[in-house]
Structures are given as structure tokens and as C-alpha cells.
N, C-alpha and C positions, 0 to 999 in steps of 0.2 A: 155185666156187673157194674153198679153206680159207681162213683169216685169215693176211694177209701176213705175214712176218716181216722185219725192217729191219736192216741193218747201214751203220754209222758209217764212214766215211771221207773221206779231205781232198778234196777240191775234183782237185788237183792227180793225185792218185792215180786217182781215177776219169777224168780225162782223160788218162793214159799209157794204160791198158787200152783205152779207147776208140781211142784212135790206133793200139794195135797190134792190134784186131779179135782178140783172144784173151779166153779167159776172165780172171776177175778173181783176184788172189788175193793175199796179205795177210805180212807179215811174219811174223804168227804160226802161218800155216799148215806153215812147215817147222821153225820153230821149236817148235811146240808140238800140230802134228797137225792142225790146223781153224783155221775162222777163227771168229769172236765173233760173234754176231747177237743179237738181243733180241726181245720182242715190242713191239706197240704201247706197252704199261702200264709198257715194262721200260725202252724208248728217254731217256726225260728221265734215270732215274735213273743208268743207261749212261753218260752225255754229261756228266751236273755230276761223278761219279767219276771220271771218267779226262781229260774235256779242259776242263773249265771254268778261263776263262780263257788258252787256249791260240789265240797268233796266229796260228795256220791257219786257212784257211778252210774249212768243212766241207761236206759233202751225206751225206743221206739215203736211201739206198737201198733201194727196197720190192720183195722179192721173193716170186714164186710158191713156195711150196715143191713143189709138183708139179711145177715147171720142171727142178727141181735134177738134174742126173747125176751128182754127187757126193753122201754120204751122208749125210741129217742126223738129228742127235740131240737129242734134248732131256734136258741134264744139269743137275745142280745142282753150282753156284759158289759160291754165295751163302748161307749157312745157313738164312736171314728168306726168302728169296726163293724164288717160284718156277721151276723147269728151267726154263734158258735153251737158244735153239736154237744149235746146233754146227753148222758146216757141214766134213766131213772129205773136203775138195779143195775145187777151184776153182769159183768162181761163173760157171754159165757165163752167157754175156751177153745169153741169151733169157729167161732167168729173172728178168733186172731189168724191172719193170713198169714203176717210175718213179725217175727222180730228182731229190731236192728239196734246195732252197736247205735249210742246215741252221743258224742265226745263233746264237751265243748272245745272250739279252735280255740287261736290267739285273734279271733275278731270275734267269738262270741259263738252261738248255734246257728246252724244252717237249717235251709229248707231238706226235707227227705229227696234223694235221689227218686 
């Protein structure tokens, strides 16, 4: 199996998907074509940009990219950084291996165990 790749989202959002036994899929995927994934290395730095400090509760999600039937990409966003992975449609819900409590500490998110 290739190295997973993770994508961030609430607590709450991942259990609508699950109740409705569909794929997953993301405000920004019609809004902007895909949804946002990261790698392991990419995950902490992901999570203190965009939700640190933020009252939601979060989870982690690690998926197969071989799973995917949607098409994924590896683009650059970031100038410093390396291609992040795109996923352009939905996450289907076999492709989630796991998913993990996501907290932020008192220094901020960490990289996935």
C-alpha cells in the first residue's frame, strides 16, 4: 500500500456522511473542484493555518490513495512547500482506512501518529 494521505475535517461532518452511507465530500469540492488533503509531514502544518483555535471538534482521516475513484492530484498551493494531494470528487468511504480523534494541544496540531 502507498503512504496514506489525510484529510481534516469536523467531528460532525464525518458523522453526517457516515449516517448517510454515501461518499464524503466537502464544501470546497464544488466550490473549487477538489477537496484539500495533505501528507503525513503536511497534516500539523494544515491544521495550525487554517483551524487552530477553532471550537470544533475535529478528526483525521487516513486514506488509501489506491482506494480513490475520484481523481487525485498532486498540486502546489503553497510556494515553500511541497505538492499537496487534490482529490477532484468524492471520497468514497472505502478508501477511509481510519479515523482518528484530531485535538488541538497547548502548542498547537501535531503530525498523525
Amino acid at each position: 500500500m502507498p503512504d496514506p494521505i489525510f484529510h481534516i475535517t469536523t467531528e460532525a461532518a464525518w458523522q453526517l456522511a457516515l449516517a448517510a452511507g454515501e461518499a464524503y465530500a466537502t464544501p470546497s469540492l464544488p466550490a473549487e473542484g477538489f477537496i484539500h488533503c495533505s501528507t503525513r509531514e503536511q497534516v500539523a502544518w494544515v491544521a495550525n493555518q487554517r483551524f487552530r483555535g477553532s471550537a470544533e471538534r475535529f478528526v483525521l482521516m487516513r486514506l488509501d490513495p489506491e482506494a480513490l475513484t475520484s481523481e487525485l492530484r498532486w498540486e502546489t498551493s503553497e510556494p515553500t512547500k511541497p505538492p499537496f494531494p487534490h482529490i477532484y470528487g468524492p471520497i468514497d468511504l472505502g478508501a477511509v482506512t481510519e479515523v482518528l480523534p484530531f485535538a488541538e494541544g497547548p502548542d498547537g496540531f501535531g503530525p498523525p501518529a
